[in-house]
N, C-alpha and C positions, 0 to 999 in steps of 0.2 A: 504494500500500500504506500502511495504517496500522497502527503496533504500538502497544501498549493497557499497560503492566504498573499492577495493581492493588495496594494496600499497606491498612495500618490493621487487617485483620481481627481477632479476637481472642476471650476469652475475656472473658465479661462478666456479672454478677449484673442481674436483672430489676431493673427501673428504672435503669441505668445509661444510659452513653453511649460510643459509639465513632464517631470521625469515619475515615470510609475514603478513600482519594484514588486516583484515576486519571488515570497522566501517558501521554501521547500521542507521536509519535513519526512521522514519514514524509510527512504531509502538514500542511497549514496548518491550524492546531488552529482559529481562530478561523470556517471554513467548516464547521465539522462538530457535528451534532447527536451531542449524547452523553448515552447513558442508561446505567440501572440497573437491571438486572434480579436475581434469585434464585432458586437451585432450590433445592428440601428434596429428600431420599431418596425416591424411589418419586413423584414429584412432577412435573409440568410448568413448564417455565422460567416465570417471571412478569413480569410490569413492578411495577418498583419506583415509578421515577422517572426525567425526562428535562427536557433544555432546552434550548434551540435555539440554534441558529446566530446571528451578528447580534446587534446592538447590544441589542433585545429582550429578548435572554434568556427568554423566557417557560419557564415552568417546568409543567412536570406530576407528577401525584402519583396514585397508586394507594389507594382509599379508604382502607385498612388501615393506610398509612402518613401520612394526612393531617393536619398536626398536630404529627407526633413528629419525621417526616425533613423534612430540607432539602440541595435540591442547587444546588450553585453552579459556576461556575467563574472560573478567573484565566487570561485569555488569555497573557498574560505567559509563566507559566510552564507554557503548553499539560497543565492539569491541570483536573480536574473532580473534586468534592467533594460527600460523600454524608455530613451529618450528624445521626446516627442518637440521636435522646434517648427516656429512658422505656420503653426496649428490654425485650420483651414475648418469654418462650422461643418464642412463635410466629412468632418472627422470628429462629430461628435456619437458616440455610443459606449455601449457596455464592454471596455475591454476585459478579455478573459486570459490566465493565463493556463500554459498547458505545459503536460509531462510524456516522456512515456520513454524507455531503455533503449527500443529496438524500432525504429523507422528508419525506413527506407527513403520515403519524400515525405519534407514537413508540409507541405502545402496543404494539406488537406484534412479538415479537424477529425475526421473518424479515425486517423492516424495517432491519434492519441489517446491514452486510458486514463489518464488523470487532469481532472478541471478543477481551478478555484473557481470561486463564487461569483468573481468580476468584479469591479470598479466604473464607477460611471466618470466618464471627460464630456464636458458640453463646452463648447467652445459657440461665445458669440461674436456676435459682427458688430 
């Protein structure tokens, strides 16, 4: 089992910046890809962002967000980091974050076994 809790969300004026953080919990954070996904209202879950397992780190990004967000992590403190500049009201919804040991491609949230709860970002104009 892995627990997930998501922090950072918030209220934010367009062109701003919010860094979100997701800390880990139950198994060895440094085996486990973690991404980032979103949903808006009436909307399907999305990929934000992801980055792997391993020394690597390689990192992906969802074109919308290419540019503005950057995800990191600190194995240390088995947390993952999503931070968000230049923030557009089209990127306002529920970020979620995600886990899981063994994928092949992060893109796609059925690719993952472990969700936290989310954080809500509303960014106005």
């Amino acid at each position: 089992q892995v627990q997930l809790v998501e922090s950072g969300g918030g209220l934010v004026q367009a062109g701003g910046s919010l860094r979100l953080s997701c800390t880990a919990s139950g198994r060895t954070f440094s085996t486990l890809t973690m991404g980032w996904f979103r949903q808006a209202p009436g909307k399907e879950r999305e990929f934000v962002a992801a980055i792997s397992s391993g020394s690597a780190g390689t990192t992906y990004y969802a074109t919308s967000v290419k540019g503005r967000f950057t995800i990191s992590r600190d194995n240390a403190k088995n947390t993952v980091y999503l931070q968000m500049n230049s923030l557009k009201p089209e990127d306002t919804a529920v970020y979620y974050c995600s886990a899981d040991q063994y994928i092949l491609s992060p893109y796609q949230p059925l690719n993952y076994d472990f969700w936290g709860r989310g954080t809500q970002v509303t960014v106005s104009s």
